[in-house]
C-alpha positions as CSV (number, residue, x, y, z in Angstrom):
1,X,-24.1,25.5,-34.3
2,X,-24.5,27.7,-37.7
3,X,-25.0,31.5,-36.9
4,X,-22.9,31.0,-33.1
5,X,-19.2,31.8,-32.5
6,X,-16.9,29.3,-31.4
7,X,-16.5,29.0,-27.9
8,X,-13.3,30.4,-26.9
9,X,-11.1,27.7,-24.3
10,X,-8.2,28.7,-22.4
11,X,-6.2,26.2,-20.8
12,X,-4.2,26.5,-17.5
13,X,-1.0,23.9,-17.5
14,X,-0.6,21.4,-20.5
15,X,1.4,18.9,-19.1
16,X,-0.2,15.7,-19.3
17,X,-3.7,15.9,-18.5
18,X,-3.3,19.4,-20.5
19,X,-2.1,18.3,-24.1
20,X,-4.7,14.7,-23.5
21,X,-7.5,17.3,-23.2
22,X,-6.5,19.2,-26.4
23,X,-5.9,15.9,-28.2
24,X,-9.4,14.5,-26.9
25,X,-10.9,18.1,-28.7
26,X,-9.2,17.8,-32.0
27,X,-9.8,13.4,-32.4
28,X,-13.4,13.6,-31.2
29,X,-14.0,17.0,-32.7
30,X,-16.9,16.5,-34.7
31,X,-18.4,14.3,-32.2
32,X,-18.1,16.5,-29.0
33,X,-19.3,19.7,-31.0
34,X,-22.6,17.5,-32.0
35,X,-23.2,16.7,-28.7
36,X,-22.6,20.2,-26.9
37,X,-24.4,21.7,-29.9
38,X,-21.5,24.3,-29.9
39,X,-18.1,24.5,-31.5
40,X,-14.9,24.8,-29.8
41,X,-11.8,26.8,-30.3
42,X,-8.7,26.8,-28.1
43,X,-7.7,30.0,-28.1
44,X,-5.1,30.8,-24.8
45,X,-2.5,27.8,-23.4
46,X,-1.1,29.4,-20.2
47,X,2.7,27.6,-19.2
48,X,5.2,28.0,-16.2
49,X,7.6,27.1,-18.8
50,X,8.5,28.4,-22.5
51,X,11.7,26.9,-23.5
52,X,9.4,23.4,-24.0
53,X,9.2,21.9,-27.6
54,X,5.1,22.2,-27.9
55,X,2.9,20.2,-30.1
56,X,0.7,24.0,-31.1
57,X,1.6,26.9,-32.7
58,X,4.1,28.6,-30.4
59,X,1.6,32.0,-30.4
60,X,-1.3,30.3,-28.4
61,X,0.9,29.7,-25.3
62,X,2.0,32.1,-22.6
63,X,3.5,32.2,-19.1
64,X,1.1,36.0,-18.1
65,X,-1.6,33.5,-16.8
66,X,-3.4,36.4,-15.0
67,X,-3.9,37.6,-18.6
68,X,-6.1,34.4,-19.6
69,X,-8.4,35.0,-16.3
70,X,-8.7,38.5,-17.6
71,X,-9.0,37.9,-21.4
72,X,-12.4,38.9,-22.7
73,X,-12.6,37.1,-25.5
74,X,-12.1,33.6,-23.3
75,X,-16.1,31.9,-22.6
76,X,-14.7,28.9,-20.3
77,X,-11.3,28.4,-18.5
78,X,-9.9,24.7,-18.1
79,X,-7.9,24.8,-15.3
80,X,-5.4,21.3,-14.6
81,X,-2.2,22.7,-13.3
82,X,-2.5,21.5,-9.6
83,X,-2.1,22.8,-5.7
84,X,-4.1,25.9,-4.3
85,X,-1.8,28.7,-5.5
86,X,-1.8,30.1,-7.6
87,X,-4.8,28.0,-9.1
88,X,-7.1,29.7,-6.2
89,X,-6.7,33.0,-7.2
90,X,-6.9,32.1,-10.8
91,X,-10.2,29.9,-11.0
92,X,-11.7,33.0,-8.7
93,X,-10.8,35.9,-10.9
94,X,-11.8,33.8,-13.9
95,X,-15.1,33.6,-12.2
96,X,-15.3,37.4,-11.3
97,X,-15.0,38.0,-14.7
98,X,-17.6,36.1,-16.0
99,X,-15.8,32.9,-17.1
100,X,-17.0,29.4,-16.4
101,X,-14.5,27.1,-15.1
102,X,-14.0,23.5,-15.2
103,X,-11.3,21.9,-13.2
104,X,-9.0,18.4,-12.0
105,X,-7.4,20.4,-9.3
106,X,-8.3,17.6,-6.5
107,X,-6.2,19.7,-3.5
108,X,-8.3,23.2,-4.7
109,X,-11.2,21.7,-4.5
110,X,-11.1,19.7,-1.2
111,X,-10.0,23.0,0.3
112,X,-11.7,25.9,-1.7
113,X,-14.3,23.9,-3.1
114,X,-17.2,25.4,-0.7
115,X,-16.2,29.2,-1.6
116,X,-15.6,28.8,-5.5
117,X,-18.8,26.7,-5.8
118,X,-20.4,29.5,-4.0
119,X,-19.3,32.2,-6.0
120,X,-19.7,30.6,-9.4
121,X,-23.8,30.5,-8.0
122,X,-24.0,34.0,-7.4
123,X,-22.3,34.6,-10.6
124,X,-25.0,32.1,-12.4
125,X,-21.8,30.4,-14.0
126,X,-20.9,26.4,-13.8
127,X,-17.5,25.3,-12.0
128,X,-17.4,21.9,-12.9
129,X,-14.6,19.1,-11.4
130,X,-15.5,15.8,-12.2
131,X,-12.2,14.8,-13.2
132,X,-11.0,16.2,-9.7
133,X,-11.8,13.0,-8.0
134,X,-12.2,9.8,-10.2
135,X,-10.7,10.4,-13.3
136,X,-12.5,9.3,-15.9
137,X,-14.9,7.8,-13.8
138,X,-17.7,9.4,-13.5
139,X,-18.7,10.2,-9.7
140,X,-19.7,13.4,-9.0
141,X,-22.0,14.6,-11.2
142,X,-24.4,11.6,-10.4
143,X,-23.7,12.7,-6.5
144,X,-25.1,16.0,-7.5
145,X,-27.9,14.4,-9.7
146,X,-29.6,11.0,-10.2
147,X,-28.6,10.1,-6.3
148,X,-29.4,13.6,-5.0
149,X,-32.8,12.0,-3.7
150,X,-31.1,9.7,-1.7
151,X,-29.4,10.0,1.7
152,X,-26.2,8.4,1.3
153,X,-25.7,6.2,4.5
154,X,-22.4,4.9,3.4
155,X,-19.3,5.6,1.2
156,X,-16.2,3.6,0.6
157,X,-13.3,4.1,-2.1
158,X,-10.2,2.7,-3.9
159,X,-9.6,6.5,-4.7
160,X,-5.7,6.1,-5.8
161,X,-4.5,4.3,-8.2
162,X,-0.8,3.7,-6.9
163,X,-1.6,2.8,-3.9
164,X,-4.1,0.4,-5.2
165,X,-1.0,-0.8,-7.3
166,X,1.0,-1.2,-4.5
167,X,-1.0,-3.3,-2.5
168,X,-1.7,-5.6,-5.0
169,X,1.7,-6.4,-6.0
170,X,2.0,-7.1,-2.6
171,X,-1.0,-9.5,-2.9
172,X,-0.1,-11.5,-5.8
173,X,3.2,-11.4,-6.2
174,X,4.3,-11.6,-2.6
175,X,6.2,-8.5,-2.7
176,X,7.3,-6.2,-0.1
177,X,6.0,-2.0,0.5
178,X,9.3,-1.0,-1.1
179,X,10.0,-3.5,-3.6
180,X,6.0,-3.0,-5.0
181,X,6.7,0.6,-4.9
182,X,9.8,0.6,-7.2
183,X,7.9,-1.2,-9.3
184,X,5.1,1.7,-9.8
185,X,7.7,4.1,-9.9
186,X,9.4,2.0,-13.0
187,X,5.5,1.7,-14.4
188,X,5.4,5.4,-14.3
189,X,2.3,4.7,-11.8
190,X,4.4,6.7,-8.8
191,X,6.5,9.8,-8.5
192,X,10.2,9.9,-7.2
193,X,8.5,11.4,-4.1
194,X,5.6,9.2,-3.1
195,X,4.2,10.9,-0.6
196,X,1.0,12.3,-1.6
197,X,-0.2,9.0,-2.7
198,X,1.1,6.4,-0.1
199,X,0.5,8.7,2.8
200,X,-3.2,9.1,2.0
201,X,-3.3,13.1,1.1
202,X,-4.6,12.4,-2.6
203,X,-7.4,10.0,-1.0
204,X,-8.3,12.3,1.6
205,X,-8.6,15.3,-0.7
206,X,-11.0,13.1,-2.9
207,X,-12.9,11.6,-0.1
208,X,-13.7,15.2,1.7
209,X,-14.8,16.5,-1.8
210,X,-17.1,13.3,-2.0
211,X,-18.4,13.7,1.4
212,X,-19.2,17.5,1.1
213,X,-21.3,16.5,-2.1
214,X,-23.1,13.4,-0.9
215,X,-23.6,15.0,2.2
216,X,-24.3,18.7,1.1
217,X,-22.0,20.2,4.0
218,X,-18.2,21.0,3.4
219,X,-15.9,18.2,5.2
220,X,-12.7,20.7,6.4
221,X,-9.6,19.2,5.3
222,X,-8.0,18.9,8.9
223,X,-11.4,16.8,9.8
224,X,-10.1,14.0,7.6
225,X,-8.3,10.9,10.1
226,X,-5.4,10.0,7.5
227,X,-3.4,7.0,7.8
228,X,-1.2,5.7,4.7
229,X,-0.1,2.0,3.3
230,X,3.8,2.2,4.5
231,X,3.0,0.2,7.8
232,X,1.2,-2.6,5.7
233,X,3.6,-5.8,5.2
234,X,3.5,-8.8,3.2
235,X,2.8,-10.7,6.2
236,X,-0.1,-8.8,6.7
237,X,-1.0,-9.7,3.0
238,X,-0.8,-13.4,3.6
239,X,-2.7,-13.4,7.3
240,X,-5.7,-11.2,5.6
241,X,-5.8,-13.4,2.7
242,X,-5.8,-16.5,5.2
243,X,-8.9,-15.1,7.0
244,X,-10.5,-14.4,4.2
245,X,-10.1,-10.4,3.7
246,X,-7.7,-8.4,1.2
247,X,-6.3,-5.1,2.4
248,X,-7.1,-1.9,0.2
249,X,-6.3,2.1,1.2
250,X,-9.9,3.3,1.6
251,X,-11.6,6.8,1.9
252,X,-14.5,6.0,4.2
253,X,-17.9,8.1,5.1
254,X,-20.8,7.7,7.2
255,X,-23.0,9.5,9.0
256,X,-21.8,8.7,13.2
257,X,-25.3,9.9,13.8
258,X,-27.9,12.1,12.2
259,X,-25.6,15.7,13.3
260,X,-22.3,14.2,12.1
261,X,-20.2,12.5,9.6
262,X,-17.0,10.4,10.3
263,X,-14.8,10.5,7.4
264,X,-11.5,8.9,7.3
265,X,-8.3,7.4,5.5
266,X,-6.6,4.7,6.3
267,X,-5.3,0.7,4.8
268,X,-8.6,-1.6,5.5
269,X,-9.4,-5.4,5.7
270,X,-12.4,-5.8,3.7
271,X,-14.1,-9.0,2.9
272,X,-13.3,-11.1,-0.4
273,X,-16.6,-10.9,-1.0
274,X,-17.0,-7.0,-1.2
275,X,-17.2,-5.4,-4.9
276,X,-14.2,-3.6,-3.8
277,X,-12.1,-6.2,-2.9
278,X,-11.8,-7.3,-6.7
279,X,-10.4,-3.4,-7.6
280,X,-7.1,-4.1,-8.4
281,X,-4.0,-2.6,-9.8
282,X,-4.5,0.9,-11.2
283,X,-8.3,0.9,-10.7
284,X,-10.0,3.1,-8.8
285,X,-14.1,2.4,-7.2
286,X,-16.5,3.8,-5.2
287,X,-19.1,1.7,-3.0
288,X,-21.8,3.8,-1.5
289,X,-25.4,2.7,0.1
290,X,-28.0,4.6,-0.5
291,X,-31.2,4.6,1.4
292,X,-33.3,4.2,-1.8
293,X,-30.7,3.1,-4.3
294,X,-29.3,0.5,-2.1
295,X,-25.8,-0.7,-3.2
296,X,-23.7,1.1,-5.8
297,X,-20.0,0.8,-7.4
298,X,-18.7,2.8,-9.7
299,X,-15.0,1.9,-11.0
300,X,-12.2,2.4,-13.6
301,X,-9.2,3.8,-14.9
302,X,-8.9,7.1,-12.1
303,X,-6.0,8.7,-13.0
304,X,-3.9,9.5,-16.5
305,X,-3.7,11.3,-19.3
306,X,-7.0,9.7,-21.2
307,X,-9.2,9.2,-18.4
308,X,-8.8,12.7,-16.6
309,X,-9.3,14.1,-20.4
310,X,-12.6,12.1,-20.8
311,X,-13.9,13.6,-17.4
312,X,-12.9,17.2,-18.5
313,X,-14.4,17.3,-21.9
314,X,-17.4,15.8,-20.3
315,X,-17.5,18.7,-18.0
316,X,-17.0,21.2,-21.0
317,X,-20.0,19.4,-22.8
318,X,-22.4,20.4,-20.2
319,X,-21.1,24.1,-19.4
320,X,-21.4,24.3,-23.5
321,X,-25.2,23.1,-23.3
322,X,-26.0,25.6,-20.4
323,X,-24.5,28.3,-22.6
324,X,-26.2,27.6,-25.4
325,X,-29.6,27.2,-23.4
326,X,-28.6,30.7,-21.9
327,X,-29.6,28.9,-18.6
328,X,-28.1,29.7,-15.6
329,X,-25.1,27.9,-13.9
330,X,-25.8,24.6,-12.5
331,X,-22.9,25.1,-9.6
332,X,-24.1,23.3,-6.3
333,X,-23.3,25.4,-3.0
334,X,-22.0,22.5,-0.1
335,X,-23.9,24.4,2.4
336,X,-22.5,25.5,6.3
337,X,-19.4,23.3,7.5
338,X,-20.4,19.5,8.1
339,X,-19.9,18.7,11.9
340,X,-17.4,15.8,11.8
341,X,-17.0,13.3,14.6
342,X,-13.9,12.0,16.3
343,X,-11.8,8.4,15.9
344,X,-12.1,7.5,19.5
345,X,-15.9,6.1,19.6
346,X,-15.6,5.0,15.9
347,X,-17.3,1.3,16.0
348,X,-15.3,-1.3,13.8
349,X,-13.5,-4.6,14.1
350,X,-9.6,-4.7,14.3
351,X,-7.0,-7.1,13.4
352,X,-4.0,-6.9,15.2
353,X,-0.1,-8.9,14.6
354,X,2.1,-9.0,17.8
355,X,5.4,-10.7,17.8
356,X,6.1,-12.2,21.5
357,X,7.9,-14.5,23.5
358,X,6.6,-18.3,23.0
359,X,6.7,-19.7,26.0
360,X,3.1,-20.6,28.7
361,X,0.8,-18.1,29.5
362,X,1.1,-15.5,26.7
363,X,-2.2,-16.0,24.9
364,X,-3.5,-15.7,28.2
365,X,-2.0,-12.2,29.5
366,X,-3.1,-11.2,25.9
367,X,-6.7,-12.0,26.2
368,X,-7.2,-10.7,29.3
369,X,-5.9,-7.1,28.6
370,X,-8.4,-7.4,26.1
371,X,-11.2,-8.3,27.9
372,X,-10.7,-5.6,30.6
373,X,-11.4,-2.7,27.9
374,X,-14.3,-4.9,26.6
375,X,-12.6,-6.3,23.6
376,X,-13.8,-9.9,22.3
377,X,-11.7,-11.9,20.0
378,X,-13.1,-13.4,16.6
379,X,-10.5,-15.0,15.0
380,X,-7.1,-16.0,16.0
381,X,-3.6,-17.6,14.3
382,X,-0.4,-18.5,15.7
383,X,3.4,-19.9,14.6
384,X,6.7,-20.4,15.9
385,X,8.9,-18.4,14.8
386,X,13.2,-18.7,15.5
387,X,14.9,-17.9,18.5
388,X,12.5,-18.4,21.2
389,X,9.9,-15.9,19.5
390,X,6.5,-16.5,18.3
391,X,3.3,-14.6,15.9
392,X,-0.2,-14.4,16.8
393,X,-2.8,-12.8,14.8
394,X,-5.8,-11.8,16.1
395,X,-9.4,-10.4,14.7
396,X,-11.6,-8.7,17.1
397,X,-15.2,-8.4,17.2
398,X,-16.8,-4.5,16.5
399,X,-15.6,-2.6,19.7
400,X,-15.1,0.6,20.0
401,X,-11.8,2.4,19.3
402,X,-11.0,4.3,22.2
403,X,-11.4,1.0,24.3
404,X,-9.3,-1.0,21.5
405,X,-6.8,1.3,21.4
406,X,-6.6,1.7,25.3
407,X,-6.5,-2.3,25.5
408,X,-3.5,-2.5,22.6
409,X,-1.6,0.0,24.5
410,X,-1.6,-1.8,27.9
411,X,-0.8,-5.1,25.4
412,X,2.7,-3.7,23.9
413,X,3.8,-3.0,27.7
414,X,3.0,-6.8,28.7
415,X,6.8,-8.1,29.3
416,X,6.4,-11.2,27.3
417,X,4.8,-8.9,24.0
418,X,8.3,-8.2,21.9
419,X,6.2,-5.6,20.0
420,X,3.2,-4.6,17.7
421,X,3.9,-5.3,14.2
422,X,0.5,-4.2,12.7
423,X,-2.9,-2.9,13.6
424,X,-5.4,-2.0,11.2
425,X,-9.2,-1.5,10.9
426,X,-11.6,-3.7,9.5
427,X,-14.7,-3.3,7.4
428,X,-17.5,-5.7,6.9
């Protein structure tokens, strides 16, 4: 390191994953700068607000974040402040100007992702974003490298940790949607508004930025099928636990055939048995199958201050080596636009709860709507319930969706079917 400069680090947003990153760079100082072969100096902090009490000198921080981008005395930008503007516009005038970039920004990514990468190539500079999609776990980078040689036949992942918190409150303690969601809120695990995370948006940004990578083709955003955990109940808990499946939020890929890829969002039954079905609480995984690799799980903390850091300063290690090896970027272009197929001839099983009337012939009327759209049955559990009305759970064998769906309709318009509490997909 003796006879180079520091490298100068500007930082975009220093909320929390900001101020863990800075923290991570002056604890592990000596450390990091042995591995990178390189020293470090954080020289720019750029803010949306300065009346905040701030744990550096007051001089380093500034709300003019066009001037960081533009500064020519910044090497690498560090960009963690979140959404597509004006992050966007930011991470691609940092890159004009000669700046390597590492970034978290999950949304940027799942929707620039293919035109940054592409520019920071035929700039011959990194953009790194490691912590964009597991946290501190470490995904993509062994996408883009030791699995490269595979063909990735199958992905699926427990890609947010609140929803994975949420569903297994619901699991062991018997709680219901809302009840286990106040409790991540008082955890600090959710926001006040939820959305993002129960209604899928963070899983599907993470699972179309894994999909374009394993795949080498960018997965479009509006390609995604999204479906989030609000419609999952405690009954549905109890009946999946009963048959021998837990229920997880999964981000799911596969190739539908050798032209397209299906990629989707939505709660699951999955087998005890699976790796994944033992990911609980905060913990995020990813399963994939690999043609030559066979089965693989990563999994760990995916979100927070401490994790995210890790993931960032790893990133910065590696842009640090290529600068000091004078080497060119090692940014990986997606390639053209994936071509993504639709739900409709999507091949799973299903397991469906209908409350009805319970009284003769029922089960009957049931399984014959299903047979008519060449659905077969599995599994199968019934109750009474009060007041004349009974439960039935069913399982179905793999069928395809457009016929399942077509067969479910024709179900909740059978007079003696009160209504359709739950449907949801299920994976072997």
């Amino acid at each position: 390191m003796s006879g180079h400069r520091a490298l100068r680090i500007a930082i975009l947003g220093f909320g929390t994953v900001g101020s863990g990153v800075y923290r991570m760079l002056r604890d592990n100082q000596a450390s990091i700068e042995r591995k990178s072969e390189a020293a470090f100096e954080v020289v720019r902090v750029g803010i949306k607000d300065a009346s905040k009490e701030r744990i550096l000198d007051a001089n380093i921080f500034t709300t003019d974040l066009d001037s960081i981008v533009n500064d020519p005395d910044v090497d690498i930008v560090i960009e963690l402040m979140g959404g597509v503007e004006p992050a966007a516009r930011l991470v691609e005038t940092a890159l004009r100007n000669g700046k390597n970039v590492i970034t978290a920004n999950k949304e940027l990514i799942a929707k620039e992702g293919s035109r940054l990468v592409t520019l920071a190539k035929s700039h011959g500079l990194d953009l790194h974003y490691e912590a964009a999609v597991g946290g501190g776990i470490p995904i993509v980078q062994p996408l883009k490298h030791q699995l490269a040689g595979n063909d990735v036949l199958k992905m699926m992942g427990i890609l947010n940790g609140t929803t994975n918190y949420v569903l297994t409150q619901m699991h062991q303690q018997g709680a219901d949607f809302a009840d286990a969601l106040s409790a991540a809120q008082a955890h600090g695990y959710a926001e006040a508004d939820p959305t993002n995370d129960i209604d899928g948006f963070d899983t599907m940004y993470k699972i179309s930025i894994l999909a374009s990578i394993a795949f080498g083709r960018q997965v479009p955003i509006d390609a995604v099928y999204r479906e989030g955990i609000s419609g999952v109940s405690r009954e549905d808990m109890a009946y999946a636990d009963l048959l021998g499946y837990r229920i997880k939020l999964l981000g799911i890929v596969d190739a539908a055939d050798p032209e397209e890829l299906r990629v989707r969002v939505h709660p699951t039954l999955i087998l005890k048995t699976h790796p994944l079905a033992q990911v609980d609480d905060v913990y995020n995984a990813l399963w994939l199958h690999g043609d030559f690799v066979g089965d693989l799980m990563f999994s760990g903390r995916g979100a927070g201050s401490d994790p995210t850091a890790s993931a960032v300063v790893g990133d910065l290690i590696d842009v640090a080596r290529n600068i000091s090896a004078s080497g060119p970027g090692s940014a990986i272009p997606y390639g053209a636009e994936a071509q993504t197929a639709s739900m409709e001839n999507l091949r799973t099983a299903y397991y469906f709860r209908l409350r009805v009337d319970d009284r003769p012939k029922v089960l009957g009327q049931i399984s014959t709507a299903l047979g008519n759209d060449e659905v077969s049955l599995s599994a199968m559990e019934m109750r009474a319930l009060a007041d004349g009305e009974g439960e039935i759970v069913f399982l179905t064998h793999p069928c395809r969706e457009a016929d399942y769906m077509r067969a479910l309709h024709v179900i909740e318009s059978l007079p003696s079917v009160r209504r359709v509490a739950s449907s949801i997909r299920v994976e072997a």
